[in-house]
ZARONU-936581 format. One record per atom (N, C-alpha, C): residue number from 1; residue in one letter; chain; atom name; x, y, z negated. Coordinates in Angstrom, 3 decimals, always signed. Layout:
N
<tilum pos="NUM" code="A" unit="A" site="CA" xx="X" yy="Y" zz="Z"/>
...
This chain:
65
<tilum pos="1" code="X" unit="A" site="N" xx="+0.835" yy="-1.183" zz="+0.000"/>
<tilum pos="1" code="X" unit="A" site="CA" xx="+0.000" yy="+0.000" zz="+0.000"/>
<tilum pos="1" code="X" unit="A" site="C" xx="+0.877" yy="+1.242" zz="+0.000"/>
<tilum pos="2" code="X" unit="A" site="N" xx="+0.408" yy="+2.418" zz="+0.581"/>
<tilum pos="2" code="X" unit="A" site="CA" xx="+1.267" yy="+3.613" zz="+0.711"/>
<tilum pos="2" code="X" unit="A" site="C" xx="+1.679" yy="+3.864" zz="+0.231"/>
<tilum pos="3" code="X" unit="A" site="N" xx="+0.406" yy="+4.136" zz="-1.285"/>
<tilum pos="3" code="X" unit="A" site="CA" xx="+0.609" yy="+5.050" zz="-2.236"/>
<tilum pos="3" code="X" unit="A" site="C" xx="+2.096" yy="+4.423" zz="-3.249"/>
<tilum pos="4" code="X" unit="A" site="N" xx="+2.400" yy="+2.940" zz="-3.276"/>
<tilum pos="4" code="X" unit="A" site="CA" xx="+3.707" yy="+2.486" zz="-4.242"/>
<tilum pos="4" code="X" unit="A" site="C" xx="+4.804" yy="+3.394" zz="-3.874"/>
<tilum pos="5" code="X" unit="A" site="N" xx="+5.215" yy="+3.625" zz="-2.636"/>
<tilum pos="5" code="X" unit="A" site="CA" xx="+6.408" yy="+4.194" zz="-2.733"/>
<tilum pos="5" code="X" unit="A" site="C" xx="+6.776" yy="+5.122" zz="-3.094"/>
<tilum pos="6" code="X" unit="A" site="N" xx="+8.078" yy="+5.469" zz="-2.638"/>
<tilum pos="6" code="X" unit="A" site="CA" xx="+8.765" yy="+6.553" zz="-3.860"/>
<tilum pos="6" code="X" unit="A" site="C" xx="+8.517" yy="+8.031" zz="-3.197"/>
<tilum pos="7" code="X" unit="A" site="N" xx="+7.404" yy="+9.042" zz="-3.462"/>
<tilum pos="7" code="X" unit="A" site="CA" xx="+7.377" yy="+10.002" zz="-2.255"/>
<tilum pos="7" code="X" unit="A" site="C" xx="+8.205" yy="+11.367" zz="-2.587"/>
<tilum pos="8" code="X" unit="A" site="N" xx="+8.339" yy="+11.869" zz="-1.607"/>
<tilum pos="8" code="X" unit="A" site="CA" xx="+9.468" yy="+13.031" zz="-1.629"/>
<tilum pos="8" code="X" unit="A" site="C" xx="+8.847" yy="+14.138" zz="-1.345"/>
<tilum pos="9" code="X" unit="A" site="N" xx="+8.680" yy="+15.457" zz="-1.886"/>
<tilum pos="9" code="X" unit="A" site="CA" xx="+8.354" yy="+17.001" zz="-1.624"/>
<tilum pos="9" code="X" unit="A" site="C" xx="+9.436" yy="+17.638" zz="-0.987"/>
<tilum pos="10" code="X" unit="A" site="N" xx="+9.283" yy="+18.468" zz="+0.488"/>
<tilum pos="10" code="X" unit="A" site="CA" xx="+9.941" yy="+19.022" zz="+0.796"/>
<tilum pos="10" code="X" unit="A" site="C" xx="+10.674" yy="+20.226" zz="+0.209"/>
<tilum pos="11" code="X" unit="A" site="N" xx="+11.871" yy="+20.014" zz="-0.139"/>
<tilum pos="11" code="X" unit="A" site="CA" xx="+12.483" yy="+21.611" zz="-0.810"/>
<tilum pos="11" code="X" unit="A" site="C" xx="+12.010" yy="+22.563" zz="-0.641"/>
<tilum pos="12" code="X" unit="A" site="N" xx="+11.850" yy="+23.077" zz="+0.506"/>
<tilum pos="12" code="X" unit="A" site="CA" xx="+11.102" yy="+24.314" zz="+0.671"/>
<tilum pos="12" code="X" unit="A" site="C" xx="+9.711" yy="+24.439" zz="+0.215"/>
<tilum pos="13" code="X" unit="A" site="N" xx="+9.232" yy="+23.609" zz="-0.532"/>
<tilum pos="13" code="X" unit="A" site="CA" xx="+7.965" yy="+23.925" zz="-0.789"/>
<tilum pos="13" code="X" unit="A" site="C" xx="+7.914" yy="+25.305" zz="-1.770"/>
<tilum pos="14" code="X" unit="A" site="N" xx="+8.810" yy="+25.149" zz="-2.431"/>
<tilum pos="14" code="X" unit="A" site="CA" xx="+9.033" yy="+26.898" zz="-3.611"/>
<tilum pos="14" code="X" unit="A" site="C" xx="+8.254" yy="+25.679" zz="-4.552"/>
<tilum pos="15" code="X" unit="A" site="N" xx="+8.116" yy="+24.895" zz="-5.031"/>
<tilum pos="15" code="X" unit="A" site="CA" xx="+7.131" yy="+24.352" zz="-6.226"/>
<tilum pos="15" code="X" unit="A" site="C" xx="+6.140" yy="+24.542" zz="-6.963"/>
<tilum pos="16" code="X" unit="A" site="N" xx="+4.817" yy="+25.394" zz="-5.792"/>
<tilum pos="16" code="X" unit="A" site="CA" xx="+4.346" yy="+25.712" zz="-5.772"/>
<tilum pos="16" code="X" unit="A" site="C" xx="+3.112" yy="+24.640" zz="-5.570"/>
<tilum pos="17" code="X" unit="A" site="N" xx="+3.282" yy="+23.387" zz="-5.069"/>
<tilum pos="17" code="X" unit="A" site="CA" xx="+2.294" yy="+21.890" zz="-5.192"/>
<tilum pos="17" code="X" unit="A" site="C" xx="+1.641" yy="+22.019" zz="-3.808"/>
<tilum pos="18" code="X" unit="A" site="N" xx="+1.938" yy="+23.049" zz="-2.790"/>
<tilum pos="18" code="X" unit="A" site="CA" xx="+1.628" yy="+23.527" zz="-1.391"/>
<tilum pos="18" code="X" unit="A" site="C" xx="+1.722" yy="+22.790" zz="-0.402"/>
<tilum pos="19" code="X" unit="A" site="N" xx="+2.533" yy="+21.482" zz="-0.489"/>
<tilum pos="19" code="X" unit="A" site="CA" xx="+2.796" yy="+20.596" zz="+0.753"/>
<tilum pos="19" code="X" unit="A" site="C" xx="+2.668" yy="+19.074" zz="+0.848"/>
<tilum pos="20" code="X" unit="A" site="N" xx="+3.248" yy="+19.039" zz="+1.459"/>
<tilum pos="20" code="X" unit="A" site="CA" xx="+2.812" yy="+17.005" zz="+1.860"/>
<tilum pos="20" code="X" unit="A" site="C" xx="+4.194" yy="+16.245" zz="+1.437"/>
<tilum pos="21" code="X" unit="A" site="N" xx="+3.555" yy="+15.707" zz="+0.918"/>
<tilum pos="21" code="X" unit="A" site="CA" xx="+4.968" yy="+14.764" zz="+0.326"/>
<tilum pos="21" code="X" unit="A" site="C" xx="+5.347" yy="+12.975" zz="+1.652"/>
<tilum pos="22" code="X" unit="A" site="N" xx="+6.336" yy="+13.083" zz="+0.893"/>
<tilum pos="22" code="X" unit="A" site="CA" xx="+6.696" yy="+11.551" zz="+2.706"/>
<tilum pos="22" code="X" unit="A" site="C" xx="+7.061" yy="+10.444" zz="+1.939"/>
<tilum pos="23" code="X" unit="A" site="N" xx="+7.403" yy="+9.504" zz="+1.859"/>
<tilum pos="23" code="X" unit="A" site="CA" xx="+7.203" yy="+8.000" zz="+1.823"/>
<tilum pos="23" code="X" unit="A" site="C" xx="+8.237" yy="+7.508" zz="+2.972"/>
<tilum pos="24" code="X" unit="A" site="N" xx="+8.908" yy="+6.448" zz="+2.648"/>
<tilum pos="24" code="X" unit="A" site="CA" xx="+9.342" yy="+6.005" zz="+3.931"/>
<tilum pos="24" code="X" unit="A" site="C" xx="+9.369" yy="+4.425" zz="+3.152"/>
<tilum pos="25" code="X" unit="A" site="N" xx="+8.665" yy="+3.391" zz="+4.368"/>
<tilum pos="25" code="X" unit="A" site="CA" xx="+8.747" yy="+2.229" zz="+3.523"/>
<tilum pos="25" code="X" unit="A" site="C" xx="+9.235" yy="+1.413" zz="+4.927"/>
<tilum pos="26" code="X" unit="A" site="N" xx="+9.551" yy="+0.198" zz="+4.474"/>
<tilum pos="26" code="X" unit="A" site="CA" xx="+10.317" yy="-0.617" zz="+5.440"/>
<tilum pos="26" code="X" unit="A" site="C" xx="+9.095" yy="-0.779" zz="+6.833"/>
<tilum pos="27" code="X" unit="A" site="N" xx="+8.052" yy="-0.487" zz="+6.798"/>
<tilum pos="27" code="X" unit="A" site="CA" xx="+7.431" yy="-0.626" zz="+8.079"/>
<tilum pos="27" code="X" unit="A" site="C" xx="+6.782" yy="+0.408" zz="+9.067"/>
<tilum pos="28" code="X" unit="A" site="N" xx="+6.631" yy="+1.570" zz="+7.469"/>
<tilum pos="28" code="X" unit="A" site="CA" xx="+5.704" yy="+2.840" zz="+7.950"/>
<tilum pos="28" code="X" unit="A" site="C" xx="+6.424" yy="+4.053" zz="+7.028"/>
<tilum pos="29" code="X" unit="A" site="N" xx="+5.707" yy="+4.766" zz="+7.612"/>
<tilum pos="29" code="X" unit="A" site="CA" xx="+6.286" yy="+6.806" zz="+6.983"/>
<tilum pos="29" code="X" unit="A" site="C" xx="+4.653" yy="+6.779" zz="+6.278"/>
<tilum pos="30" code="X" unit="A" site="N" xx="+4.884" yy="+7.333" zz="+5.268"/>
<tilum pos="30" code="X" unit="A" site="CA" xx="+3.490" yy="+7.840" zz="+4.978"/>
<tilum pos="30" code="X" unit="A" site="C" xx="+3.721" yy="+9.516" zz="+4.122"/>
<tilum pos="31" code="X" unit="A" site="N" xx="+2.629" yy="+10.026" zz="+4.717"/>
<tilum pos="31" code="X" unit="A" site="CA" xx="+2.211" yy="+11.351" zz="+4.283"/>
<tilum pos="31" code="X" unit="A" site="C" xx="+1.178" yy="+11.599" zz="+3.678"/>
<tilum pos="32" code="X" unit="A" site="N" xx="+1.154" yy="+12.271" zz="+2.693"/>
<tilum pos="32" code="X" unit="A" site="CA" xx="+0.116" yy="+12.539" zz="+1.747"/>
<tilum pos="32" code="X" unit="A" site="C" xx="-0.014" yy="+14.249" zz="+1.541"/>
<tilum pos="33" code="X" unit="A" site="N" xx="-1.515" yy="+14.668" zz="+0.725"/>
<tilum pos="33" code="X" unit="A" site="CA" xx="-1.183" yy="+15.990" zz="+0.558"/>
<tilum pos="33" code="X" unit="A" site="C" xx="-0.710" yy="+16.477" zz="-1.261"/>
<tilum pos="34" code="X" unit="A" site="N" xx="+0.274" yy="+16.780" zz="-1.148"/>
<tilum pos="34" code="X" unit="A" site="CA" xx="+0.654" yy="+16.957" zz="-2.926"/>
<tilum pos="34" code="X" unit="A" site="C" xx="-0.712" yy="+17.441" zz="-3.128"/>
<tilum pos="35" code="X" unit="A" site="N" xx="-1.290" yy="+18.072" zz="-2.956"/>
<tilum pos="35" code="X" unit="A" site="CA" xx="-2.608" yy="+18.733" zz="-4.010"/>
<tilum pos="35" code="X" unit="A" site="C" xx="-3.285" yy="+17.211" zz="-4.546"/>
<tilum pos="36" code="X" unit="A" site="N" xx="-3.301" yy="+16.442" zz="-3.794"/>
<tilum pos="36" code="X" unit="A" site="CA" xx="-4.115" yy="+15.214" zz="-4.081"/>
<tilum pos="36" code="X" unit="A" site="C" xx="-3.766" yy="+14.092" zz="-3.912"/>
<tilum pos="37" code="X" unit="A" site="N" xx="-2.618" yy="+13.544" zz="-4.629"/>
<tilum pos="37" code="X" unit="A" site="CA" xx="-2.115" yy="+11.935" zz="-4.544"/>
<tilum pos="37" code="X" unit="A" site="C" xx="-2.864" yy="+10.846" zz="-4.547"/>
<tilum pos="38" code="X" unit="A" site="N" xx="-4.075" yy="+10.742" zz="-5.153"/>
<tilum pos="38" code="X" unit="A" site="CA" xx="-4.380" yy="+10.257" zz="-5.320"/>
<tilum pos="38" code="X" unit="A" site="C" xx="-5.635" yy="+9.783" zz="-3.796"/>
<tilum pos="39" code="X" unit="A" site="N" xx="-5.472" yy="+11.111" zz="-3.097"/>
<tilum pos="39" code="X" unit="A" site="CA" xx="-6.215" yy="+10.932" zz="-1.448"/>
<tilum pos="39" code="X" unit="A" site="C" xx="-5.777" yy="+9.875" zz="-0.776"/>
<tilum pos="40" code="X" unit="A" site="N" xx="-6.052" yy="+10.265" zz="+0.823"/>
<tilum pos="40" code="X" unit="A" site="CA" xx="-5.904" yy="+9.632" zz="+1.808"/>
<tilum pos="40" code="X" unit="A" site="C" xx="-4.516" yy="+9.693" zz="+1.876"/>
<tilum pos="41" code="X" unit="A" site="N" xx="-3.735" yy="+8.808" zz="+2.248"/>
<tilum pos="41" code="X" unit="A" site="CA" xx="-2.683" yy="+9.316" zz="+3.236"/>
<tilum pos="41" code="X" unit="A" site="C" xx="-2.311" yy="+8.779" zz="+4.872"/>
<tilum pos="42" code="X" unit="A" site="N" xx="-2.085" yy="+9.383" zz="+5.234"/>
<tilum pos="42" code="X" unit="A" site="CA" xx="-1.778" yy="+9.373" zz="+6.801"/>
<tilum pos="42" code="X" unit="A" site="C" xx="-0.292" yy="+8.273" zz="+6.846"/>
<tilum pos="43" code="X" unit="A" site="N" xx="-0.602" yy="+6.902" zz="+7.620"/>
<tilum pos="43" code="X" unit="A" site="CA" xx="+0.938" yy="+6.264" zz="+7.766"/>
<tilum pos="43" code="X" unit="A" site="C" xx="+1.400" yy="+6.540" zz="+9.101"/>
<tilum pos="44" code="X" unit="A" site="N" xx="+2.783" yy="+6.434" zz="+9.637"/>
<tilum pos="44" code="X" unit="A" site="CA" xx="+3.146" yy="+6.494" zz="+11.148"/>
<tilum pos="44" code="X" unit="A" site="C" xx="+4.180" yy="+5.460" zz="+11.217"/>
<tilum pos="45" code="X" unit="A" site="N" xx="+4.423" yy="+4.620" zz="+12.513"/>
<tilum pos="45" code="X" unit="A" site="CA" xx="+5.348" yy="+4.061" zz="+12.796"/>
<tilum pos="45" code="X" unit="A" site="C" xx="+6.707" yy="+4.849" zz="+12.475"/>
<tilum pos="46" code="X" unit="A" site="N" xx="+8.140" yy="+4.349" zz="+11.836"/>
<tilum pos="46" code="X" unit="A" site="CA" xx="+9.065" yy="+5.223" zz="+12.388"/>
<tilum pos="46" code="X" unit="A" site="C" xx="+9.340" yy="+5.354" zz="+13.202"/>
<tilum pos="47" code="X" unit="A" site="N" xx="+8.983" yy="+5.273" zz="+14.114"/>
<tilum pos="47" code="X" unit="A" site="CA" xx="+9.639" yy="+5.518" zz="+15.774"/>
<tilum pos="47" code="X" unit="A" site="C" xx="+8.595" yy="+6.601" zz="+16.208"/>
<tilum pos="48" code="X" unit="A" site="N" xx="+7.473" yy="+6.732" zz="+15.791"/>
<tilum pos="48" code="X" unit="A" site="CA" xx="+6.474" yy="+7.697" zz="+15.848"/>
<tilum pos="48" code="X" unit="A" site="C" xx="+6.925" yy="+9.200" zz="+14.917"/>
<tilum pos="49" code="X" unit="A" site="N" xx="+7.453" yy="+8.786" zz="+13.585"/>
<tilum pos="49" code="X" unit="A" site="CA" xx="+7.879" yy="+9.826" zz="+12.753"/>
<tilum pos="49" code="X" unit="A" site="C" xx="+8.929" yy="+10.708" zz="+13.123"/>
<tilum pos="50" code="X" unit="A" site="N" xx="+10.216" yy="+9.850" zz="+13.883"/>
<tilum pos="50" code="X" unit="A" site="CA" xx="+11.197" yy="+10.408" zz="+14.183"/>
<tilum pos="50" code="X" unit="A" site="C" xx="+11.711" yy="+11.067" zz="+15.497"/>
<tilum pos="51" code="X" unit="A" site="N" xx="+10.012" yy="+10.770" zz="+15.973"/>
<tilum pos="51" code="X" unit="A" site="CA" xx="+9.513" yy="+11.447" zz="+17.405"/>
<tilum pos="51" code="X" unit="A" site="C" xx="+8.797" yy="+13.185" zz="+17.337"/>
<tilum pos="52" code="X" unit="A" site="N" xx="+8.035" yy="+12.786" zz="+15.881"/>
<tilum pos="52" code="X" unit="A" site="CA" xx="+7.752" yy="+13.745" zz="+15.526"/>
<tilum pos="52" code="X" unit="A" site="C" xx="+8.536" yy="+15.532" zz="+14.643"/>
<tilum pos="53" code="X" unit="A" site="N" xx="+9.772" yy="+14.429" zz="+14.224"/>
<tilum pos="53" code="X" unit="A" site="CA" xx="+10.738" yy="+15.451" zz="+13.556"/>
<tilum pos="53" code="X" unit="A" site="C" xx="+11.661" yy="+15.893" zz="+14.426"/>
<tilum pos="54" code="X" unit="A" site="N" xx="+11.885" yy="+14.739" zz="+15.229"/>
<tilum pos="54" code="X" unit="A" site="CA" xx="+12.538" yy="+15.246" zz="+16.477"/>
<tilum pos="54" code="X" unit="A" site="C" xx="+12.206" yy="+16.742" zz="+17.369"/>
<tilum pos="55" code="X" unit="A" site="N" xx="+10.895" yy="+16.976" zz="+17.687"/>
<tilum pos="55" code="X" unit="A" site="CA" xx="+10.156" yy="+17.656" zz="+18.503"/>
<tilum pos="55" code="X" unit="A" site="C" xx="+9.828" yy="+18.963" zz="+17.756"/>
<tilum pos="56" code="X" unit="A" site="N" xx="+9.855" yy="+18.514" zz="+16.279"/>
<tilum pos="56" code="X" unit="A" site="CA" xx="+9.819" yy="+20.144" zz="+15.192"/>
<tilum pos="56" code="X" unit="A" site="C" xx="+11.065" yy="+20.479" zz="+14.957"/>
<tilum pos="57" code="X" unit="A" site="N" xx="+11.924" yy="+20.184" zz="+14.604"/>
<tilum pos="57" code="X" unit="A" site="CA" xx="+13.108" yy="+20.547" zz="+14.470"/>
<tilum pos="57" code="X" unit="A" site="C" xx="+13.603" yy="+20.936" zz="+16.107"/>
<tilum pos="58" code="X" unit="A" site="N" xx="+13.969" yy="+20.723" zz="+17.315"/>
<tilum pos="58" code="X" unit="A" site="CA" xx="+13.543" yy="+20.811" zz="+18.378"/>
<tilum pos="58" code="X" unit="A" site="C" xx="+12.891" yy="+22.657" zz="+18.733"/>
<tilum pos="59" code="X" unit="A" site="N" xx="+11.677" yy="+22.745" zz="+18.116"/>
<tilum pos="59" code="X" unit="A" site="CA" xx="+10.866" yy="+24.420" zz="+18.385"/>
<tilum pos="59" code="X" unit="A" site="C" xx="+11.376" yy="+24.761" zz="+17.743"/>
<tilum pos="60" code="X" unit="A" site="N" xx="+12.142" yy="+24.128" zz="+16.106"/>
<tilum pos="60" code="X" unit="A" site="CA" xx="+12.242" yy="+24.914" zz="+15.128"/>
<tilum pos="60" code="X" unit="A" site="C" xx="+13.507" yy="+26.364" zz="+16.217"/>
<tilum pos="61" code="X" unit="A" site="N" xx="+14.256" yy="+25.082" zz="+16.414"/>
<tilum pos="61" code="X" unit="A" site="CA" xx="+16.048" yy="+25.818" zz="+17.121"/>
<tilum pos="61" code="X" unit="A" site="C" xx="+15.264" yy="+26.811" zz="+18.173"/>
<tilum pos="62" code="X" unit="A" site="N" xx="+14.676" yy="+26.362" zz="+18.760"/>
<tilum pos="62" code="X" unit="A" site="CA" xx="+14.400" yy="+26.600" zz="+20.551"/>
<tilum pos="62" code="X" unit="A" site="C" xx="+13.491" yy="+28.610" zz="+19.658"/>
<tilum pos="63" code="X" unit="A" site="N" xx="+13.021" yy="+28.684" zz="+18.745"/>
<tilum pos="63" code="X" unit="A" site="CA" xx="+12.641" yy="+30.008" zz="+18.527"/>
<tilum pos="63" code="X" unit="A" site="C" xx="+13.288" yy="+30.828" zz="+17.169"/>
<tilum pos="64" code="X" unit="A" site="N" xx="+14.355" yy="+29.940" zz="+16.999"/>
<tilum pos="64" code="X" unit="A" site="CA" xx="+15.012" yy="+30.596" zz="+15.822"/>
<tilum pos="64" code="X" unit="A" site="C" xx="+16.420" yy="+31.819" zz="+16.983"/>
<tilum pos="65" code="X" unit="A" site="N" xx="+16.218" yy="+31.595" zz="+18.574"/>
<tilum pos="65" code="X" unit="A" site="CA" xx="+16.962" yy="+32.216" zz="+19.422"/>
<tilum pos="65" code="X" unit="A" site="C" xx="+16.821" yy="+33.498" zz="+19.453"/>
């Protein structure tokens, strides 16, 4: 189940409880919303996840120009 693993808050959140925390387990990524652990969370293939960080990090550069 998602929710066992060990999930991580992005630094930048300011610790403010504002963001989605990540999961990475031997089959799936899972995302959740810190306001509510106890919710839904969203799983992705890693090959799906690292498609996805790929492509943000990616705009991040492409408009930090």
């Amino acid at each position: 189940m998602v929710r066992d693993g060990v999930w991580r808050t992005s630094t930048r959140s300011g610790g403010e409880g504002n963001c989605v925390e990540v999961a990475g387990f031997p089959e799936s990524v899972g995302v959740r919303d810190s306001k509510d652990r106890q919710g839904p969370a969203l799983t992705f293939t890693p090959s799906a996840w690292t498609a996805f960080i790929a492509s943000t990090r990616a705009r991040q550069s492409h408009t930090r120009r």
